[in-house]
N, C-alpha and C positions, 0 to 999 in steps of 0.2 A: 162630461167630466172625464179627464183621464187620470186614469191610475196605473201607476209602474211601481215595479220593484226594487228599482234603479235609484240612485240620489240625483239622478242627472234627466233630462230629456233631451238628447239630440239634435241638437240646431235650438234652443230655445234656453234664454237667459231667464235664470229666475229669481225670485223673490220671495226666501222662506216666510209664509203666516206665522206658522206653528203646529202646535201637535193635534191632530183631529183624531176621534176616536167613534169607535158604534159599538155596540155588542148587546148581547140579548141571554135566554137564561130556557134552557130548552128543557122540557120535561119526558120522559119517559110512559107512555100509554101502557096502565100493568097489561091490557088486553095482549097489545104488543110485546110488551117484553116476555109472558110466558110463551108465544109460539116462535119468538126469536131466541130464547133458552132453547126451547127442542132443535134448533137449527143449529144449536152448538153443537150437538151431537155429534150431526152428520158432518161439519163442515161446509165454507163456503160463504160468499157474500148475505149480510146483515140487511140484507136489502131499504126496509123501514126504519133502519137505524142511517144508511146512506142518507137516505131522503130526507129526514130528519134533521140531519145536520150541514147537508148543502144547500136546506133553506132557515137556518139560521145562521149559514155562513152570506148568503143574499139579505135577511134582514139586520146584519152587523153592518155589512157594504152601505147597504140604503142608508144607515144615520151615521156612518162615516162621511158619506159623501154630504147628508142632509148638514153637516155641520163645516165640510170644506165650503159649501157654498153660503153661508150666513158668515164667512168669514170672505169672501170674496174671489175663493179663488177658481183657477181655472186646472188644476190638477192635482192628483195627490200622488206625491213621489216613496220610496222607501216602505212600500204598504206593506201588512205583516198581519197574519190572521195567530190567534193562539185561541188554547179551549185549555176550560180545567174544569175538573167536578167542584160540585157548591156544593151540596150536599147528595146523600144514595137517590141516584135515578136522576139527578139535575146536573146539567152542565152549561156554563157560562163560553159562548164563543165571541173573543172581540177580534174586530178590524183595526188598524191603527195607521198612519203613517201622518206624514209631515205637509201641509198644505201649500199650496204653493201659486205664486201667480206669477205669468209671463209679463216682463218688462219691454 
C-alpha cells in the first residue's frame, strides 16, 4: 500500500474512495514517567516517551491502511498524523488521509 502526503501520485490517475482513518490511545507507564521527570531536569531526549509514540504512530498507520484496504484501494494519498491528550497521562494518535485507487 502506498501512502504520500501529496493529493496526487505521479503518473497515476486516480479514483478518490474516501476518508480512511487509524488511531489508537497510548498510556503513559507511572514506572516510566517518574525516571522520565528526573530526565527533565537534566535535559535531553524522552527517549521512552519517543518509542512510545513512534509505535502508536506504526499502530494508527496499520488500521489506517487496514481500512484503505477493505475499501479497495491501492494507496492513501494526503495522509496526516495528529495526537492530542484524552485525559492526564493518555494520548490519542490518529493517521488519516484519503483512499484511493488507480484507474
Amino acid at each position: 500500500m502506498l501512502l504520500v502526503t501529496t493529493e496526487t501520485i505521479t503518473g497515476k490517475e486516480i479514483e478518490m474512495l474516501g476518508l480512511v482513518k487509524g488511531s489508537t490511545i497510548q498510556s503513559k507507564n507511572i514506572g516510566r514517567d517518574i525516571t522520565q521527570g528526573l530526565k527533565t531536569l537534566v535535559g535531553g531526549e524522552l527517549k521512552s516517551y519517543t518509542d512510545m509514540m513512534n509505535q502508536a504512530r506504526q499502530i494508527a498507520t496499520e488500521r489506517m491502511i487496514e481500512e484503505a484496504q477493505a475499501l479497495g484501494a491501492d494507496a492513501v494519498v494526503n495522509v496526516r498524523y495528529t495526537s492530542s491528550s484524552v485525559m492526564q497521562g493518555a494520548a490519542e494518535v490518529m493517521a488519516y488521509g484519503t483512499a484511493v485507487k488507480y484507474r
